[in-house]
PAZAPA-4460 file (N, C-alpha, C; in steps of 0.05 Angstrom, whole numbers, plus 32768, in hexadecimal, padded with zeros to 4 digits):
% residues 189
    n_x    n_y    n_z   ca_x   ca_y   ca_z    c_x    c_y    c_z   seq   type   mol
   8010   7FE9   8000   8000   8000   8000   8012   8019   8000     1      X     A
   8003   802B   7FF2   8017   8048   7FF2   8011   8053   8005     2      X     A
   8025   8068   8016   801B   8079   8023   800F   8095   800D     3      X     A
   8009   80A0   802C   7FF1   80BA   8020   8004   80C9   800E     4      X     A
   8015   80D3   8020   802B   80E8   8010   8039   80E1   7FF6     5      X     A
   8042   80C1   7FF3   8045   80B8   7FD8   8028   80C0   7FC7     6      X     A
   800D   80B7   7FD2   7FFB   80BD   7FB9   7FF5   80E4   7FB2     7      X     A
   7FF8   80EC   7FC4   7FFD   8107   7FBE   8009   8117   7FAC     8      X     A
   8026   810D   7FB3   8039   8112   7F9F   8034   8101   7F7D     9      X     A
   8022   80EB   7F85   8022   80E3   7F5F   8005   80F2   7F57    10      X     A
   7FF4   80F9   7F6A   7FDD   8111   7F5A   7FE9   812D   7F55    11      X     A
   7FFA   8130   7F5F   800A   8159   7F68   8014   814D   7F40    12      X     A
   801E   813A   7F39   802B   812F   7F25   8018   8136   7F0B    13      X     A
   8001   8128   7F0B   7FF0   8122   7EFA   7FE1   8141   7EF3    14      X     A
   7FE3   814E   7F06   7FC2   8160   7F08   7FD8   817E   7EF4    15      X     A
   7FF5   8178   7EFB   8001   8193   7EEC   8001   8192   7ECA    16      X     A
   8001   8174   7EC2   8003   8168   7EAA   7FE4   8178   7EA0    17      X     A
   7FCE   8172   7EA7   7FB1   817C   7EA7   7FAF   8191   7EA1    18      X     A
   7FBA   81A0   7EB4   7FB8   81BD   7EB9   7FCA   81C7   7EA1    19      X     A
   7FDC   81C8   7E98   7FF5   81CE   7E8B   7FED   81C5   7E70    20      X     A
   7FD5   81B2   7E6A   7FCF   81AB   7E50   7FBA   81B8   7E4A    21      X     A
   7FA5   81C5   7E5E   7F97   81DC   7E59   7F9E   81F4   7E49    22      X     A
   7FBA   81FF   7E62   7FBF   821A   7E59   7FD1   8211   7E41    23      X     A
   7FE6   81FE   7E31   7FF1   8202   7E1F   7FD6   81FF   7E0D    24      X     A
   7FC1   81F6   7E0D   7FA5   81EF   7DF5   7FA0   8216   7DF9    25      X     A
   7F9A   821E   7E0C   7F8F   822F   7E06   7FA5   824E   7DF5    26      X     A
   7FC1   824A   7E01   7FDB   825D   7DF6   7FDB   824E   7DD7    27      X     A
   7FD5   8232   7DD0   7FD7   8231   7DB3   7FBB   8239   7DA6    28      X     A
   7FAC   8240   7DA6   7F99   824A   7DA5   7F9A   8269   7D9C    29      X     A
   7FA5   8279   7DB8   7F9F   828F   7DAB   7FB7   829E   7DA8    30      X     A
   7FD0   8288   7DA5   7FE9   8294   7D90   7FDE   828D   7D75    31      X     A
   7FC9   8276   7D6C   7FC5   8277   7D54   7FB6   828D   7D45    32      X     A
   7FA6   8295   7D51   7F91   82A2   7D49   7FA2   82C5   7D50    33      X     A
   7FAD   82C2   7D64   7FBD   82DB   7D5F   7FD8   82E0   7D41    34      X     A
   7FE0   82CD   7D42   7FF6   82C8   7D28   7FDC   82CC   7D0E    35      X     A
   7FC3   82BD   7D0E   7FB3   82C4   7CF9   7FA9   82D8   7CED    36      X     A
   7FAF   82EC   7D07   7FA3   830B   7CF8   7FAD   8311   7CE4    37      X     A
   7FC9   8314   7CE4   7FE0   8322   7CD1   7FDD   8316   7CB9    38      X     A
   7FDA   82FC   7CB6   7FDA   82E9   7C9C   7FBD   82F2   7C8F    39      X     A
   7FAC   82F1   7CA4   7F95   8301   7C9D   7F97   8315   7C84    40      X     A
   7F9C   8326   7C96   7FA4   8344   7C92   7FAE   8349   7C79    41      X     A
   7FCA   8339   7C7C   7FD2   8340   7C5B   7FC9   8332   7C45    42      X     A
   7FBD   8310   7C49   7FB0   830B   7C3A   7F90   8321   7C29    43      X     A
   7F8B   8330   7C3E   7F6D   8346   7C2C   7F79   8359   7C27    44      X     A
   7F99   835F   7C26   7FA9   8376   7C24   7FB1   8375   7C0A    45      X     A
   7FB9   8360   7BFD   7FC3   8355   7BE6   7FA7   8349   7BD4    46      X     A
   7F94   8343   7BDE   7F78   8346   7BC7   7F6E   835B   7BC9    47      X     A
   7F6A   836F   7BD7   7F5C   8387   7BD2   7F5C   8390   7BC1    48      X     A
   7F6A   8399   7BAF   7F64   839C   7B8E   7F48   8388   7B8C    49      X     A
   7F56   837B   7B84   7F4E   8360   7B73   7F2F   835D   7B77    50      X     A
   7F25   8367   7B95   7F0B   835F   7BA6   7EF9   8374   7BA3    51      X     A
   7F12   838C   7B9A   7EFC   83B3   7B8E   7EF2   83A7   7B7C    52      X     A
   7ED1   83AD   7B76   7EC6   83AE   7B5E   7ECC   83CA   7B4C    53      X     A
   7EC9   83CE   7B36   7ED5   83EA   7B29   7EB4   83F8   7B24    54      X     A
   7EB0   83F7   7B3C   7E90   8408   7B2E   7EA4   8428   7B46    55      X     A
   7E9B   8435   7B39   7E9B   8450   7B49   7E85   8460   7B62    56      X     A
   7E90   847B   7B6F   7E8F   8474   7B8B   7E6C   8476   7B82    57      X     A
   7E5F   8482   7B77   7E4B   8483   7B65   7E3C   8460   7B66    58      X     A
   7E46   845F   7B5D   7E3C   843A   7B57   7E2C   843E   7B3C    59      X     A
   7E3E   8440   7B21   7E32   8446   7B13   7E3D   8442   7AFC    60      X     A
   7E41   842A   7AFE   7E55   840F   7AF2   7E63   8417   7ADB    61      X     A
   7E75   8426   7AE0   7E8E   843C   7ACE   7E85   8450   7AC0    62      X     A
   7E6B   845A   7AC2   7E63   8470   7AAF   7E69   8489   7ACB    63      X     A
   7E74   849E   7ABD   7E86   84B5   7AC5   7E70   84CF   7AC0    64      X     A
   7E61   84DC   7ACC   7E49   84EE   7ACD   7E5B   8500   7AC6    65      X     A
   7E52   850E   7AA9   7E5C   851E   7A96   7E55   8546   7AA4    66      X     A
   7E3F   8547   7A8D   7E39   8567   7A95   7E16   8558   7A92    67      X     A
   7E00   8577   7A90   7DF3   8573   7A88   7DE7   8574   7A6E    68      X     A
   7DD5   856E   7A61   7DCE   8562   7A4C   7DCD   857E   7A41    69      X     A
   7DC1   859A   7A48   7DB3   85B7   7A41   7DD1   85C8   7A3A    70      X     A
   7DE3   85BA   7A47   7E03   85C3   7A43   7E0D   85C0   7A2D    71      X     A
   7E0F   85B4   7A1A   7E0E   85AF   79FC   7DFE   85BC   79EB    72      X     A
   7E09   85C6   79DA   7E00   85D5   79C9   7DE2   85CA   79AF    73      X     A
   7DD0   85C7   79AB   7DB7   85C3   79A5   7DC6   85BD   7984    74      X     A
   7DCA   85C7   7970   7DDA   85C7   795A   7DE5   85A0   7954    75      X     A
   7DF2   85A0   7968   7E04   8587   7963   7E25   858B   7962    76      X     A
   7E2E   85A9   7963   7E43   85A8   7971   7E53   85A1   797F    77      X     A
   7E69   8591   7972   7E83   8587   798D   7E89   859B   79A8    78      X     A
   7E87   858B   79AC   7E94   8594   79CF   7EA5   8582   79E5    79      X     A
   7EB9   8595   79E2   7ECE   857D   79EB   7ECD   8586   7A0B    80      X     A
   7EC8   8569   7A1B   7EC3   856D   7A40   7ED7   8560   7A46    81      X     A
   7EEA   8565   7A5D   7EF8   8555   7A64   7EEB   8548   7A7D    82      X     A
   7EFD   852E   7A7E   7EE3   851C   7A98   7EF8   8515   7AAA    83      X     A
   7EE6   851D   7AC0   7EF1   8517   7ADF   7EE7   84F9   7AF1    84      X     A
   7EEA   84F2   7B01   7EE3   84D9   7B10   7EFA   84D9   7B1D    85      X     A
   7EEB   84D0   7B32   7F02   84B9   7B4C   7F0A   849E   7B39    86      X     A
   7F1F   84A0   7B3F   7F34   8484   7B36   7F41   846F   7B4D    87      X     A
   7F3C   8462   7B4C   7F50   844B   7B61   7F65   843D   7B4D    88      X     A
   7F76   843F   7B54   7F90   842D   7B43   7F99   841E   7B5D    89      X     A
   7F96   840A   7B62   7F92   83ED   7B72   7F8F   83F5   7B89    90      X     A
   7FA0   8401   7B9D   7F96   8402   7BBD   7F96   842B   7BC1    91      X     A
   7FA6   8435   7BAD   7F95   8449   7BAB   7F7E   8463   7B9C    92      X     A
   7F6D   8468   7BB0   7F5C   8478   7BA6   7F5F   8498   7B9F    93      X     A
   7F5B   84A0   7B86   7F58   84C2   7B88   7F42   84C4   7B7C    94      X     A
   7F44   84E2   7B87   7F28   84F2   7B89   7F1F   84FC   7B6C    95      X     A
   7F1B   8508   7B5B   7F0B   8521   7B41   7F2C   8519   7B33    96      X     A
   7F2F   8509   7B22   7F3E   850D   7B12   7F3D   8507   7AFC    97      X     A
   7F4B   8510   7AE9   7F4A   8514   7AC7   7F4B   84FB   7AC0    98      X     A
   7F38   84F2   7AB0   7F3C   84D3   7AAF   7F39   84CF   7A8D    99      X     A
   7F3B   84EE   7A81   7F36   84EE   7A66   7F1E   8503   7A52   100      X     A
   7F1E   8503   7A39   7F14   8520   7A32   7F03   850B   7A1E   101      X     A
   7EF2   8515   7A10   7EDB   850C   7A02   7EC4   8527   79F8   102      X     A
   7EC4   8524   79D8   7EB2   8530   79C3   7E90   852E   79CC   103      X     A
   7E8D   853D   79CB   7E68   853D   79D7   7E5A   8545   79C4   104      X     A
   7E47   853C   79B0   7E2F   854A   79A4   7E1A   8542   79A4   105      X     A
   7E08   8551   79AA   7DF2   8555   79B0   7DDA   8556   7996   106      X     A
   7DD0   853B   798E   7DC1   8531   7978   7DA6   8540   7975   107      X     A
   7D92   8540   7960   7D73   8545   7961   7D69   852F   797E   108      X     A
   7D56   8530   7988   7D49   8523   7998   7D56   8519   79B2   109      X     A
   7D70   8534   79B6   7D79   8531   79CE   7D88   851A   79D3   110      X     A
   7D97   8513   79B9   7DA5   84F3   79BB   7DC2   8506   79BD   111      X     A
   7DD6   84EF   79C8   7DEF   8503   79C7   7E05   84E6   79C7   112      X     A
   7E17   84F0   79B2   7E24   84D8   79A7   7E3E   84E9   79BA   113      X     A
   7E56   84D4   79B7   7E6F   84DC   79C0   7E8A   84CD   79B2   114      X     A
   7E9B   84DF   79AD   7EB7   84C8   79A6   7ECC   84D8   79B7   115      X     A
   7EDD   84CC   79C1   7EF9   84C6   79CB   7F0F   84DC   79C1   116      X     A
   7F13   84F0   79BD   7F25   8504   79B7   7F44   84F9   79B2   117      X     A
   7F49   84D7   79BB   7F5C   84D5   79B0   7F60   84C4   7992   118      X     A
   7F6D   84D5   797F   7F77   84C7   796A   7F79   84A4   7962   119      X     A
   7F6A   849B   7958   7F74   8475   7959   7F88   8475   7949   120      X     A
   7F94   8488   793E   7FB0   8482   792E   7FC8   8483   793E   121      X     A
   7FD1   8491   794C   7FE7   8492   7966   7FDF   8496   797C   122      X     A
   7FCD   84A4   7982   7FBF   84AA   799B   7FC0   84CC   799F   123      X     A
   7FBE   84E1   798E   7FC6   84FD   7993   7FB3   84FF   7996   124      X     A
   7FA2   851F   79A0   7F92   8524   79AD   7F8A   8531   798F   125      X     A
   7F68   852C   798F   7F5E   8539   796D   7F50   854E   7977   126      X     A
   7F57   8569   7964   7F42   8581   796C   7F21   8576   7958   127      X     A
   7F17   8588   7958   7F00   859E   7955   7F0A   85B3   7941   128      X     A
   7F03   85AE   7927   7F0B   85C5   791A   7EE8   85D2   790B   129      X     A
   7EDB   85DF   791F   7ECE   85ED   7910   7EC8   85F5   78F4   130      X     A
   7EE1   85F9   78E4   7ED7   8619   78CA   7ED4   85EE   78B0   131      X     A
   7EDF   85E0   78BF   7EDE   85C3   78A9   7ECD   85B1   78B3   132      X     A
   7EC1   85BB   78CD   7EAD   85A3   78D1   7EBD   858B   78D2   133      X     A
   7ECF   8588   78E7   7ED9   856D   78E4   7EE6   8570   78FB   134      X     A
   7EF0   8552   7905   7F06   8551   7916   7F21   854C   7908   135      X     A
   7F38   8555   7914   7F54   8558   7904   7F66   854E   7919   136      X     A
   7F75   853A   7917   7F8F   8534   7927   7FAD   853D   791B   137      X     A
   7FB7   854C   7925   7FC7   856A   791C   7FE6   8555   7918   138      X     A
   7FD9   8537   7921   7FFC   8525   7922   8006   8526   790E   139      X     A
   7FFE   8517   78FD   7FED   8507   78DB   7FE0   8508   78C5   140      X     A
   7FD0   8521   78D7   7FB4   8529   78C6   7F9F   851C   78C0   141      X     A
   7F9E   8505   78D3   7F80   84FC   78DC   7F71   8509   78D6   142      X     A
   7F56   84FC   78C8   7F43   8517   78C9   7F2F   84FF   78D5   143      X     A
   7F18   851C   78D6   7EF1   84FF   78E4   7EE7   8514   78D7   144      X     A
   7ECF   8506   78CC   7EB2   8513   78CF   7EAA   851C   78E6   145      X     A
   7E92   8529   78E2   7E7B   852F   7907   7E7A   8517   790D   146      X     A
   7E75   84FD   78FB   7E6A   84E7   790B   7E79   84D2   7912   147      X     A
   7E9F   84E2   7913   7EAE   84CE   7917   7EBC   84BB   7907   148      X     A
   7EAD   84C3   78F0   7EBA   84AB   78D2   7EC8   84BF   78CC   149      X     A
   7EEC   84AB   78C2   7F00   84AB   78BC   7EFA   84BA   789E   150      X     A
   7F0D   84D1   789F   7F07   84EC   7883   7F26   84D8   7873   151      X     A
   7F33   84CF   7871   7F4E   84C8   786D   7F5B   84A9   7873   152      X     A
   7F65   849B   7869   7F73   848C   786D   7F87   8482   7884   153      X     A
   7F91   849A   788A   7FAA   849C   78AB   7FA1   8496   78BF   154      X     A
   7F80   848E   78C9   7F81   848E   78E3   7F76   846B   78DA   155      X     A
   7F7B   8459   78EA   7F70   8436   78E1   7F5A   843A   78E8   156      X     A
   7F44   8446   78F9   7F25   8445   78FF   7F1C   8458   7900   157      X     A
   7F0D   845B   7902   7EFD   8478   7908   7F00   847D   7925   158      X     A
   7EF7   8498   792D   7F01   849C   7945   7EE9   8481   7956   159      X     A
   7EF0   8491   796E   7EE7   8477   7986   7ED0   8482   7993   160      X     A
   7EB7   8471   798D   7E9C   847E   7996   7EA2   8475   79B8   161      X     A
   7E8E   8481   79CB   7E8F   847C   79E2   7E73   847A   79E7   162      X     A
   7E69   8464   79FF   7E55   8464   7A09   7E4A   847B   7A19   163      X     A
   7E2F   847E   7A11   7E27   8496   7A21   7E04   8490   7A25   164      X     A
   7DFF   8492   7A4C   7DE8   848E   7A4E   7DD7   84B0   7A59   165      X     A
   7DC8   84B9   7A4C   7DBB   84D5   7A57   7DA6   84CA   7A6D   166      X     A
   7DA6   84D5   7A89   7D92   84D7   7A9F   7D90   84E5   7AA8   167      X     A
   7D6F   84EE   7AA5   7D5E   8509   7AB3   7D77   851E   7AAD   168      X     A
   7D7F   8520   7A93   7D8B   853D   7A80   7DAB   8544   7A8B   169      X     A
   7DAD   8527   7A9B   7DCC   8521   7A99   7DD9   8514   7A8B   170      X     A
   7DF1   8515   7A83   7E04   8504   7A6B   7E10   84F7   7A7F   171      X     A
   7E18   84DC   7A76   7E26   84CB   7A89   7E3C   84B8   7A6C   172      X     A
   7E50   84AE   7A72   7E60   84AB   7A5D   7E73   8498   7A70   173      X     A
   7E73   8476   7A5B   7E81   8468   7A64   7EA3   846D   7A55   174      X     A
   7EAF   8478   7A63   7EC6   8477   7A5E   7EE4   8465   7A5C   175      X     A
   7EE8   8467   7A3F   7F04   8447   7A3F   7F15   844F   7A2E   176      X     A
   7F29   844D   7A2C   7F43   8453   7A1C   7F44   8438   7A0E   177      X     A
   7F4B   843F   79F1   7F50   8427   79DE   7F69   842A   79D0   178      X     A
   7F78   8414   79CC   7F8D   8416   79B8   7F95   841E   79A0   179      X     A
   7FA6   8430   7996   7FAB   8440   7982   7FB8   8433   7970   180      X     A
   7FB4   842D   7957   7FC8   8432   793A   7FB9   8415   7937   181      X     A
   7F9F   840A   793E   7F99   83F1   793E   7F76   83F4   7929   182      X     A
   7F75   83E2   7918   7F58   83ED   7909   7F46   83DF   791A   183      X     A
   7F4A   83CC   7931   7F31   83CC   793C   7F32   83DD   7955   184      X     A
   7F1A   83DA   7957   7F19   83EF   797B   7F1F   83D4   7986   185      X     A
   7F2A   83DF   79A1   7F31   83CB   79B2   7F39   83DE   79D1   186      X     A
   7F2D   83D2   79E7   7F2D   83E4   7A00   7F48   83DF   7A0C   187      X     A
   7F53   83EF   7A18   7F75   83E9   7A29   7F5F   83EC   7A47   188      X     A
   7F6D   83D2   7A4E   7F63   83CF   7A6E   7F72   83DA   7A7C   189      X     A
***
């Protein structure tokens, strides 16, 4: 038979093993979940791009609110607007910035077409020449009609129409940059 003090000493034994397998369960525990934040962390740090949808702060799935519709001249007159919007380029955001210029005219029945002010032959910026009724790229000598069809051979397409939706006598205009010296249109992402 054991004495008392021998069985003492083999429970004092057993009960620290117990105890000690508690607290290391519970320190592995919340060293893991503490170590997990960071992995966390940079794991939604490194998709955030990826996880922005590109609608604007608007939600107004890339169309860029122009001027108003009464702002254009009744005639059918070019009018060249330059366009502003917030931009995100991956994790950062800016505020009203130039995101590009675009031809505005203003049709019978309040229709209003648009093209792209840049040249599809190199990409130079094409005026508005009033006294010829035409657009002119001063590179090459691109020329356009009012309606955008190619006056000349030099430029591979005609200029570049742009989407445009009018609401309650606002212009709204999906805006995209396309590749130059190429006869098809084609968007640069």
């Amino acid at each position: 038979m054991t004495e008392p003090s021998e069985q003492n000493a083999d429970d004092l034994k057993k009960d620290p093993d117990r105890r000690n397998f508690i607290a290391e369960l519970g320190a592995f525990v919340i060293g893991g979940l503490v170590g997990l934040m960071p992995l966390v962390s940079g794991v939604m740090f490194l998709l955030g791009p990826i996880l922005l949808r590109k609608k604007d702060s608007e939600g107004n799935d890339g169309f860029i609110r122009v001027a108003e519709l009464s702002s254009l001249p009744e005639d059918g007159t070019p009018t060249r607007i330059v366009l502003r919007s917030d931009v995100r380029d991956a994790w950062t955001f800016y505020r009203d910035r130039i995101v590009g210029s675009a031809y505005f005219r203003r049709m019978p029945g309040d229709q209003v077409i648009a093209f792209s002010d840049t040249c599809p032959h190199l990409g130079c910026k094409v005026d508005y020449q009033a006294s010829n009724k035409c657009f002119f790229c001063p590179c090459h000598q691109s020329a356009f009609e009012l309606d955008g069809k190619r006056r000349n051979k030099t430029p591979p397409r005609d200029m570049d129409d742009l989407k445009i939706d009018v609401r309650d006598g606002v212009i709204w205009i999906k805006y995209e940059n396309y590749k130059t010296g190429e006869a098809k249109k084609e968007v640069i992402s």
